[in-house]
The first five atom37 places (N, CA, C, CB, O) and aatype in JSON, in Angstrom:
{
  "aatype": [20, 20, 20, 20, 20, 20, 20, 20, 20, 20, 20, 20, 20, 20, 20, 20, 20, 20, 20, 20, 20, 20, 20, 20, 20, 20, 20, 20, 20, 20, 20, 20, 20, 20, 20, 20, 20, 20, 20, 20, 20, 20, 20, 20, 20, 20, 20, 20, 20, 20, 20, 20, 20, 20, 20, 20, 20, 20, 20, 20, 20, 20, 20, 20, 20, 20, 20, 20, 20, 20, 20, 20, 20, 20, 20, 20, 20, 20, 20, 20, 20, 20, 20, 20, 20, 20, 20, 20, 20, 20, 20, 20, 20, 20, 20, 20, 20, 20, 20, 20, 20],
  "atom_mask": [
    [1, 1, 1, 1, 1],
    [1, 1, 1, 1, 1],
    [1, 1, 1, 1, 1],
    [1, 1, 1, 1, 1],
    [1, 1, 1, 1, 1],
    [1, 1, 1, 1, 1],
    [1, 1, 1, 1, 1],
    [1, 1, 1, 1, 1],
    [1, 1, 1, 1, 1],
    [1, 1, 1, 1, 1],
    [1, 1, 1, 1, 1],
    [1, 1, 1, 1, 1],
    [1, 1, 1, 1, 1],
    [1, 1, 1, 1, 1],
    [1, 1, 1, 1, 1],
    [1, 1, 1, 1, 1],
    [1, 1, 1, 1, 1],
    [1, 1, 1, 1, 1],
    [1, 1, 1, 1, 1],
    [1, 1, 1, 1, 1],
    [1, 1, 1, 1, 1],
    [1, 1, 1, 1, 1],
    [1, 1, 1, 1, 1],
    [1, 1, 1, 1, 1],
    [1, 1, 1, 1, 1],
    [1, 1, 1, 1, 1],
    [1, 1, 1, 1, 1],
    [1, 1, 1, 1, 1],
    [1, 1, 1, 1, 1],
    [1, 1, 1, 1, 1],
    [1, 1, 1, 1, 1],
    [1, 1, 1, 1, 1],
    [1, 1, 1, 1, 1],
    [1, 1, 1, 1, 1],
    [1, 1, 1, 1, 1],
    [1, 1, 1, 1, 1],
    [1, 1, 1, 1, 1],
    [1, 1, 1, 1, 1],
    [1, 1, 1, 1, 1],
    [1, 1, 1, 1, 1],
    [1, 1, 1, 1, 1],
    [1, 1, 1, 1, 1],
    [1, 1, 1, 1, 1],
    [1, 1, 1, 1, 1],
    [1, 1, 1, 1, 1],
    [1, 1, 1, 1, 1],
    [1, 1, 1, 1, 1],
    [1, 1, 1, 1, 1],
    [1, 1, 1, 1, 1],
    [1, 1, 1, 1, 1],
    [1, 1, 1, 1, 1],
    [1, 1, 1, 1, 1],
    [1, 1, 1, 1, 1],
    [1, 1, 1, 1, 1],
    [1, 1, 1, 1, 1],
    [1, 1, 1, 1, 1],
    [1, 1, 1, 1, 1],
    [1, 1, 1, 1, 1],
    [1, 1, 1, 1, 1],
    [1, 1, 1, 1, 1],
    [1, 1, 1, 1, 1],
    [1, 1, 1, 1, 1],
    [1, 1, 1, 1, 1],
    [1, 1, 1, 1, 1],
    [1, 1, 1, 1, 1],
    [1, 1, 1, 1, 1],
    [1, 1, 1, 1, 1],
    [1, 1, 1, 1, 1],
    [1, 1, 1, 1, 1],
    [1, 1, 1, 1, 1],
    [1, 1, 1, 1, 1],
    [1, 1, 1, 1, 1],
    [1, 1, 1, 1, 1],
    [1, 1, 1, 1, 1],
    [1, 1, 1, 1, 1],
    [1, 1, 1, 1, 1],
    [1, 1, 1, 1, 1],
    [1, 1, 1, 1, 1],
    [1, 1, 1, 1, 1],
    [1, 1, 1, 1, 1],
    [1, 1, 1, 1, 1],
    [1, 1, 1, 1, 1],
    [1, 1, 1, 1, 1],
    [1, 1, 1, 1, 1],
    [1, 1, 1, 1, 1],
    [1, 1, 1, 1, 1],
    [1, 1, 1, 1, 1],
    [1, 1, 1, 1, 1],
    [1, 1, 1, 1, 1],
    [1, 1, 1, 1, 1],
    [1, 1, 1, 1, 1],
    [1, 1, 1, 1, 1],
    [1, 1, 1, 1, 1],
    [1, 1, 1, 1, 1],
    [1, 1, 1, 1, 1],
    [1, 1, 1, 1, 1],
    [1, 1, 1, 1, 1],
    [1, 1, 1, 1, 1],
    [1, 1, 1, 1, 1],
    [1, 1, 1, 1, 1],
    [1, 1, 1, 1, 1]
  ],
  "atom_positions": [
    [[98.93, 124.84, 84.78], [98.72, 124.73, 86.21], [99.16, 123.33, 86.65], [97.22, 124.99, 86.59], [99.11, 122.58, 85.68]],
    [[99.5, 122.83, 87.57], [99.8, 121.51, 88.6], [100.63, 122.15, 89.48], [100.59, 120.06, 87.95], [100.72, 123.34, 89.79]],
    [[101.21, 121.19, 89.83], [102.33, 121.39, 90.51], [104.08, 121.27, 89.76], [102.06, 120.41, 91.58], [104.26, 120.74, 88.67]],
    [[105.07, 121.79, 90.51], [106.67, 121.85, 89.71], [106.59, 120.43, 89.65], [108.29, 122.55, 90.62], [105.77, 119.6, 90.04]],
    [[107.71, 120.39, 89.01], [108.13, 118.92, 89.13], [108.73, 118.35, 90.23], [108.95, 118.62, 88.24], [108.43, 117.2, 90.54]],
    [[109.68, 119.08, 90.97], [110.08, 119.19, 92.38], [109.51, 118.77, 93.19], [110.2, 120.14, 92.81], [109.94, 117.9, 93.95]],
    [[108.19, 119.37, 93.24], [106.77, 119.33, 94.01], [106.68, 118.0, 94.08], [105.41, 120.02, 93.32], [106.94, 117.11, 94.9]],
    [[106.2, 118.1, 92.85], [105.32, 115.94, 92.06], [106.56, 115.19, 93.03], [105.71, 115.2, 89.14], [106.24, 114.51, 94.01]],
    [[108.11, 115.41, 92.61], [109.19, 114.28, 93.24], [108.89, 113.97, 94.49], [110.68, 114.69, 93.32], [108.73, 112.79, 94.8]],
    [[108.73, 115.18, 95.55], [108.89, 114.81, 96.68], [107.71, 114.25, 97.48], [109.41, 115.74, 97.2], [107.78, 113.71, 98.58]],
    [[106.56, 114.48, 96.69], [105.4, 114.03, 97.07], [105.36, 112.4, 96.73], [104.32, 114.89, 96.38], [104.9, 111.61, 97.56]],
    [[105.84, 111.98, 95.49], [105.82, 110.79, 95.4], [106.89, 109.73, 95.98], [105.7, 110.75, 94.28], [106.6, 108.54, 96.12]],
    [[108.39, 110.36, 96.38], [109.13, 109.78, 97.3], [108.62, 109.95, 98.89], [110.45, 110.3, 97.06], [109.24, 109.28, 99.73]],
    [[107.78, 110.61, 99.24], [107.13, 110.49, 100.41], [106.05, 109.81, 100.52], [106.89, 111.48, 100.85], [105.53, 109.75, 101.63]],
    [[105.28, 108.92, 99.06], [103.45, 108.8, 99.36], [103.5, 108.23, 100.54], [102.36, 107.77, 98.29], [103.1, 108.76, 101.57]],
    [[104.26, 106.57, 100.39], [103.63, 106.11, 101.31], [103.97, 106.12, 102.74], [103.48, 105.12, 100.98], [103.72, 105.23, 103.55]],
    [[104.53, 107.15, 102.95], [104.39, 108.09, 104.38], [103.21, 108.57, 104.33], [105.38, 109.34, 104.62], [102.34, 108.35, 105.17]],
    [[103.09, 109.28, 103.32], [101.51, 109.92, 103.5], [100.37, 109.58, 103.7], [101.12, 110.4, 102.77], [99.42, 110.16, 104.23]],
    [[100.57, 107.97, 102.97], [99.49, 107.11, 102.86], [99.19, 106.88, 104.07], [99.67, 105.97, 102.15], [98.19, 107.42, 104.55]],
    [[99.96, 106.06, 104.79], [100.19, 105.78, 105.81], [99.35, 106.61, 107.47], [101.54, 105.9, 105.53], [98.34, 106.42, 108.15]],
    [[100.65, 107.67, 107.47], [101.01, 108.09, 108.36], [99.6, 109.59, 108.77], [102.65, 108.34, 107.96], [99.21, 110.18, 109.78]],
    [[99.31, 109.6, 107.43], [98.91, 111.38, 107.24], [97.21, 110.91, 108.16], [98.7, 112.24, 104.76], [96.63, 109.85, 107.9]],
    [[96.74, 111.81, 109.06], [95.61, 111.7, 109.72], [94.76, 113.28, 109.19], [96.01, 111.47, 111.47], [95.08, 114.37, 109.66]],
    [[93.75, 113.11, 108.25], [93.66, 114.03, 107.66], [92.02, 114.38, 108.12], [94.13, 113.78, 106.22], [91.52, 115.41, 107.68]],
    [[91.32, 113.57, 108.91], [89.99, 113.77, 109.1], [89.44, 115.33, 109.47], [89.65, 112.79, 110.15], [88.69, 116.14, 108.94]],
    [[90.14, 115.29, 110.52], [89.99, 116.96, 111.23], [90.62, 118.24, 110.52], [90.77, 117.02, 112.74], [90.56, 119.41, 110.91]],
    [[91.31, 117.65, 109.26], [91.96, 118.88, 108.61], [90.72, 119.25, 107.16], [93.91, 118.36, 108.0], [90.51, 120.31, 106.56]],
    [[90.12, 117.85, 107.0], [88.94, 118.75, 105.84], [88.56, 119.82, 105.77], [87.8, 118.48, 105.76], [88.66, 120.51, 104.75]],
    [[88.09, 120.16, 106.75], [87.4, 121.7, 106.66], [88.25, 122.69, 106.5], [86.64, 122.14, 107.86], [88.02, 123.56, 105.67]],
    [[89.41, 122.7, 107.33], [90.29, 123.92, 107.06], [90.99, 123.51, 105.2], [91.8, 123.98, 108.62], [91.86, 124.2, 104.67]],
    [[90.52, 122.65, 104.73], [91.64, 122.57, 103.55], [90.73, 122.99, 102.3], [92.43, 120.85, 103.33], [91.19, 123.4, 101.23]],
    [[89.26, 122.8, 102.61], [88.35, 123.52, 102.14], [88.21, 124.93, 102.04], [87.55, 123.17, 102.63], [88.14, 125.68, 101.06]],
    [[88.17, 125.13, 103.25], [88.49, 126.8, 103.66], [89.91, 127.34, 102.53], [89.14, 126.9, 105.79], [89.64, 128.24, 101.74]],
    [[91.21, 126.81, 102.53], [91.94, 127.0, 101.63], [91.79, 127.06, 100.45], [92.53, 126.49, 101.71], [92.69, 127.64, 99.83]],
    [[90.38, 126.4, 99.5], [90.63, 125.81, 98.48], [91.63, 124.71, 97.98], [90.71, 126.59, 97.98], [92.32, 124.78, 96.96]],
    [[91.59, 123.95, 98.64], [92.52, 123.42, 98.09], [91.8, 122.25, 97.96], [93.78, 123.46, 98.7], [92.31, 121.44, 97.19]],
    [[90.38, 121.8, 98.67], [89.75, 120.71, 98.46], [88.07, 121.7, 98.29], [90.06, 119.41, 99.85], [87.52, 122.52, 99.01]],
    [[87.78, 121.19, 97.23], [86.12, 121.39, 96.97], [85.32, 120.94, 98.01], [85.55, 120.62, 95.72], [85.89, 120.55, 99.03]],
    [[83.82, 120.91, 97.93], [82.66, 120.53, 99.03], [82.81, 118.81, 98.39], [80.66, 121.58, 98.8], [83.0, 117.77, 99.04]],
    [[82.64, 119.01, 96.79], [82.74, 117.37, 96.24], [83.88, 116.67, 96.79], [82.91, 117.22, 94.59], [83.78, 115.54, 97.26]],
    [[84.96, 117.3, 96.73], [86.11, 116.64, 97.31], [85.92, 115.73, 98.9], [87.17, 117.88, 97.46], [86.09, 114.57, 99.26]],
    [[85.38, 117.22, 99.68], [85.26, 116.89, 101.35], [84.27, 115.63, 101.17], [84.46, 118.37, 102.51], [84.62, 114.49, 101.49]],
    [[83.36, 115.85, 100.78], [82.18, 114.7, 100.34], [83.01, 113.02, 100.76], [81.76, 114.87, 98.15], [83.16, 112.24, 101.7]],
    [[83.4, 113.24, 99.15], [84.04, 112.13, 98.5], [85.39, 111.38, 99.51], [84.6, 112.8, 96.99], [85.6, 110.19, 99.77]],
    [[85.96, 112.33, 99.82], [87.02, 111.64, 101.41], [86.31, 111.71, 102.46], [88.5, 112.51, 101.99], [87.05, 111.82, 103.44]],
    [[85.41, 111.71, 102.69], [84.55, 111.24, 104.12], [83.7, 110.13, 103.62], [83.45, 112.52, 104.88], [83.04, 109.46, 104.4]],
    [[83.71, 109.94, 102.44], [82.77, 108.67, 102.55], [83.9, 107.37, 101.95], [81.09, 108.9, 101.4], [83.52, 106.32, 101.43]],
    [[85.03, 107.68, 102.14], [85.93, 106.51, 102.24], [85.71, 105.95, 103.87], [87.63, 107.03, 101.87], [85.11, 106.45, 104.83]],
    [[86.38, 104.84, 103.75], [85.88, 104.19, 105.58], [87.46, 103.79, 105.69], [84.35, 102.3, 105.85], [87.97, 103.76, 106.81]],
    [[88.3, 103.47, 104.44], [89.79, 103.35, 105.49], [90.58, 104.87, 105.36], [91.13, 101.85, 104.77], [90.3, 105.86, 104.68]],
    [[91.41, 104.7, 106.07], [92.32, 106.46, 106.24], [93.03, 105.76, 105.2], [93.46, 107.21, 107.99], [92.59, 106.32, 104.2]],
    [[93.95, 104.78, 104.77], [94.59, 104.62, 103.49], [94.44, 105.03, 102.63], [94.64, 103.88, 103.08], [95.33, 105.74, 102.17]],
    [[92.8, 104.76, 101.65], [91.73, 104.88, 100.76], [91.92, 106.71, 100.88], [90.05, 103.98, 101.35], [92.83, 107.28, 100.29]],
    [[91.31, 107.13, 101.38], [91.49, 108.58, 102.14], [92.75, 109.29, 101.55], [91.73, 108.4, 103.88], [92.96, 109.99, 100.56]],
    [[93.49, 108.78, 102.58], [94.79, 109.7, 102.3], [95.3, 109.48, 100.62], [96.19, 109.16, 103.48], [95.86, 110.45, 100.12]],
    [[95.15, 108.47, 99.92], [95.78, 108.34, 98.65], [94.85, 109.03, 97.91], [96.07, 106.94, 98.14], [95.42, 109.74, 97.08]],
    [[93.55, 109.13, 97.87], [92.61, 110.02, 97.39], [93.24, 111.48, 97.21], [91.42, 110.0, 98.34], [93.52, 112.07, 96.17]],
    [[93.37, 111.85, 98.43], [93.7, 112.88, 99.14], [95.05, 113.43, 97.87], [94.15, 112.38, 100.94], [94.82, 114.29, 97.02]],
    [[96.18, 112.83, 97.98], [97.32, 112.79, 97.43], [96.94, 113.16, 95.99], [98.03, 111.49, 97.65], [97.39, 114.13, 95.37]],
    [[96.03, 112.23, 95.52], [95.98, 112.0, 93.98], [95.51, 113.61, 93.61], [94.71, 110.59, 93.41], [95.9, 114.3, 92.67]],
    [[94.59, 113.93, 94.59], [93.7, 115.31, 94.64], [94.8, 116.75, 94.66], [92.64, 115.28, 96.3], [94.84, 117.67, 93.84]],
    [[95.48, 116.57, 95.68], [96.44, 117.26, 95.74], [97.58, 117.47, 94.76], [96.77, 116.96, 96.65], [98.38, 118.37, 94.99]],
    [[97.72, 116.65, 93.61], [98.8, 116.74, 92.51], [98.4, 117.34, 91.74], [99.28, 115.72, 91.9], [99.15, 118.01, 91.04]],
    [[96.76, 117.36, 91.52], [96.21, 118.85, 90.41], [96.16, 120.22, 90.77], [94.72, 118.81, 89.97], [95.58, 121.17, 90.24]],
    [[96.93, 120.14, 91.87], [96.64, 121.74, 92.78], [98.17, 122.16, 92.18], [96.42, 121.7, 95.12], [99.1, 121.62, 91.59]],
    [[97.8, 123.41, 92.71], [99.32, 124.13, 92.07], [100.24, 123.85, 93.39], [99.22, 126.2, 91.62], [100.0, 123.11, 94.34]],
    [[101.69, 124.92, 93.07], [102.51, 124.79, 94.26], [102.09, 125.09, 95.33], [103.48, 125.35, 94.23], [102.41, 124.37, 96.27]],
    [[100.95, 126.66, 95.66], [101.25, 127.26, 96.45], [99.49, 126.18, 97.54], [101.48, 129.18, 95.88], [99.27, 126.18, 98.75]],
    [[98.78, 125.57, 96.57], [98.16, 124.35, 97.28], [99.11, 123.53, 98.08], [97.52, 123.43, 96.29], [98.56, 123.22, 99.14]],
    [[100.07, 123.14, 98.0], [100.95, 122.21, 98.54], [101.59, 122.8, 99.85], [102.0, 121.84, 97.48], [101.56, 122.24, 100.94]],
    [[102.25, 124.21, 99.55], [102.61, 124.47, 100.64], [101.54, 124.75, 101.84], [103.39, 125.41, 100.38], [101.6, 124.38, 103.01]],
    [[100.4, 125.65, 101.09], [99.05, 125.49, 102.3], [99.18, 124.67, 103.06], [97.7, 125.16, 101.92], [99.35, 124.87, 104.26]],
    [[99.1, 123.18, 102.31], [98.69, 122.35, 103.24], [99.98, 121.76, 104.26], [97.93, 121.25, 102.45], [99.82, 121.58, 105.47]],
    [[101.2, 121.5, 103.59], [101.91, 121.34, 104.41], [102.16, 122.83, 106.33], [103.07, 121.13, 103.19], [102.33, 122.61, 107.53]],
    [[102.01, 124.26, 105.41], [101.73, 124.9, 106.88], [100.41, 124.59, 107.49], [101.79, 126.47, 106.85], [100.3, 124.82, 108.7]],
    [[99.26, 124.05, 106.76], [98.05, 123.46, 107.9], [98.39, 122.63, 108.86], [96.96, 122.67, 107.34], [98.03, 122.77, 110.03]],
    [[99.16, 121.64, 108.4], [99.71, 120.63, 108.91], [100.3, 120.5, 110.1], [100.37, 120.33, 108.25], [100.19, 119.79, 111.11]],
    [[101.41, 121.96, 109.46], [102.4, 122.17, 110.8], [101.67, 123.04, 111.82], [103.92, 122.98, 110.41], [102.04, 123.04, 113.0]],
    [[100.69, 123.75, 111.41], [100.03, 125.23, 112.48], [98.71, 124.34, 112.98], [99.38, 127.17, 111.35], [98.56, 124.35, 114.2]],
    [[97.85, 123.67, 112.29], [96.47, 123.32, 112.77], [95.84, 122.25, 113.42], [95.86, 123.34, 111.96], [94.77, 122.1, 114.02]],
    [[97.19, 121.25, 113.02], [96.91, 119.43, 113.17], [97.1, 119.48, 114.89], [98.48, 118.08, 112.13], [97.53, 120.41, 115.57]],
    [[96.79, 118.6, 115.18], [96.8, 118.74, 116.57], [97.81, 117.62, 116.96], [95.34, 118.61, 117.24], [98.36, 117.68, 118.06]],
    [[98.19, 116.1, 115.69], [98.54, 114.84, 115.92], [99.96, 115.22, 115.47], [97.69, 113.62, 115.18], [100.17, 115.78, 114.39]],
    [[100.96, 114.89, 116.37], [102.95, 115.56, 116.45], [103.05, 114.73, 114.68], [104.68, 114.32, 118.46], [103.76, 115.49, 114.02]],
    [[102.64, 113.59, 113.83], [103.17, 113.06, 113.4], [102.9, 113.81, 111.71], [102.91, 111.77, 113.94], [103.63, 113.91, 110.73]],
    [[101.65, 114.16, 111.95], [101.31, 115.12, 110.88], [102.02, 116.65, 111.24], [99.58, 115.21, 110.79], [102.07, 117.46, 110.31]],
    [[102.46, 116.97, 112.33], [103.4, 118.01, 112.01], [105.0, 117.87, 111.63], [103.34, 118.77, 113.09], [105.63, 118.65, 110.92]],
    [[105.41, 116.85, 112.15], [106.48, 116.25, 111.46], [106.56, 116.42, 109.74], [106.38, 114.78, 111.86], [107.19, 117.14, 108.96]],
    [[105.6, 115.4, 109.65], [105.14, 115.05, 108.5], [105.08, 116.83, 107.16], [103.44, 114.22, 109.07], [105.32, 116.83, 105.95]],
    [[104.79, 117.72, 107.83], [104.23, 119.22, 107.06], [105.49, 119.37, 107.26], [103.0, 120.5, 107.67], [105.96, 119.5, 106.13]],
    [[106.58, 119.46, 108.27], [108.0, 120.12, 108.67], [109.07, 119.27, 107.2], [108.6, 119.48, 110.83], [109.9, 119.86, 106.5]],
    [[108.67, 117.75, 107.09], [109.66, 117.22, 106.59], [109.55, 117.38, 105.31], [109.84, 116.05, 106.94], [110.52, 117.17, 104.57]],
    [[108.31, 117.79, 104.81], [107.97, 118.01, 103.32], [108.36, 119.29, 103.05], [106.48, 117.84, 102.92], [108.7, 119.54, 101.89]],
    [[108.38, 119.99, 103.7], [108.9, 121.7, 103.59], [110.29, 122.03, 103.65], [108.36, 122.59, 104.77], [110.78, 123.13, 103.39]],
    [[111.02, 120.73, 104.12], [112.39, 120.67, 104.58], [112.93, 120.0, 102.97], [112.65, 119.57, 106.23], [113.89, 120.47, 102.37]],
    [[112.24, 119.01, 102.52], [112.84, 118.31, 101.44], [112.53, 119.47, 99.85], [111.99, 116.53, 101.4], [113.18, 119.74, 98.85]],
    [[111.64, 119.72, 100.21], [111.37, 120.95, 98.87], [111.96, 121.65, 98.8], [110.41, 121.75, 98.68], [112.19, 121.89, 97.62]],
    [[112.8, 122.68, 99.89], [113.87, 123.23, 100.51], [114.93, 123.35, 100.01], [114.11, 122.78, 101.39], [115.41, 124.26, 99.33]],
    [[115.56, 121.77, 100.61], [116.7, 121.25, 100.31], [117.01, 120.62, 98.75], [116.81, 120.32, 101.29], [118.12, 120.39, 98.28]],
    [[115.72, 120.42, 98.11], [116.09, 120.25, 97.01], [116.2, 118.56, 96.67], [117.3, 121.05, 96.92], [116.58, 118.04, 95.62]],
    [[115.82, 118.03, 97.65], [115.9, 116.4, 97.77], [114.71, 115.42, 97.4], [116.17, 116.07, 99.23], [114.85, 114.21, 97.52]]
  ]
}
């Protein structure tokens, strides 16, 4: 189980976009709902206090998930997020896995 290797590449040529950029507060619950994050998980990223801390958590969490965890979250991203930069963000990761880049 993890993720392809494909997967792992593009996630790690994107982190620190992700780190960054990714606004993930309001998406806990639905990513729970997915499985793709446990109750310990949701826990454990809400009691970080920076979104940095957070989102790299987040990331590290997300590399033990399989593929089809990854794509979940990238269509949460694009269908649920409400913030344009996290849909970007789900569009450009789906675009580079894609393309093969």
């Amino acid at each position: 189980m993890g993720l392809s290797e494909h997967i792992a590449e593009v996630i790690e040529k994107n982190r620190s976009r992700l780190v960054d950029d990714l606004e993930l507060r309001d998406l806990l619950i639905d990513l729970r709902n997915l499985k793709i994050l446990t109750d310990y998980n949701v826990d454990e990223l809400k009691a970080k206090t920076l979104i940095k801390e957070q989102n790299d958590q987040f990331i590290r969490i997300l590399c033990r998930r399989n593929d089809s965890s990854f794509f979940e979250f990238c269509n949460l991203l694009i269908t649920k997020s409400q913030v344009e930069a996290n849909q970007n963000l789900g569009r450009d990761l789906l675009q580079q896995v894609k393309d093969g880049t």
